[in-house]
C-alpha positions, 0 to 999 in steps of 0.5 A: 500500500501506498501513503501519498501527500495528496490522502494525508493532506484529505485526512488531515483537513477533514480533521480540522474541520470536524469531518473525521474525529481524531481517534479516527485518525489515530486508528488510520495512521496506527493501521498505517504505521503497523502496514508491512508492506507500506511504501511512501510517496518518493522523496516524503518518507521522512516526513510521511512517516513522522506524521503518522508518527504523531497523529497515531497518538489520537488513538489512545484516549488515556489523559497520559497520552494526551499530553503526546497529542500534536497540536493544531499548530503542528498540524497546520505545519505538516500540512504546510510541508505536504503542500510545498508551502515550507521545506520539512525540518524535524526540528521544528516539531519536537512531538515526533521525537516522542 
């Protein structure tokens, strides 16, 4: 299976905008993440793989997980990067070291 820009970027819009809940979320990127045959659109693995990396946390809904959640600003910024708006730096967002 294939992750691309294009269906993280739909996810994650849909979540912003209430279309699909965060557990939901958390459950489709877990599912991704626990994928063996996984494969990334060609120069994203990095940052495709980070994402799924701190959106999967929303699917714990433990108040001990919370505090591992991303916020929107964070989100905002990986939609930026999917979109080509910025270059991708890990060290802007310290949640997926995590």
């Amino acid at each position: 299976m294939e992750l691309s820009r294009k269906l993280v970027i739909e996810i994650l819009e849909n979540m912003l905008t209430g279309i699909i809940s965060q557990e939901d979320v958390g459950w489709w990127a877990y599912d991704f993440l626990m994928e063996v045959d996984l494969d990334f659109e060609p120069g994203f693995e990095k940052l495709l793989r980070d994402i799924l990396k701190s959106l999967h946390y929303f699917h714990d809904t433990e108040p001990m997980v919370r505090q591992f959640y991303p916020d929107t600003e964070e989100i905002l910024y990986y939609l930026r990067c999917l979109k080509g708006e910025e270059m991708y730096q890990r060290s802007r967002v310290v949640h997926w070291r995590v």
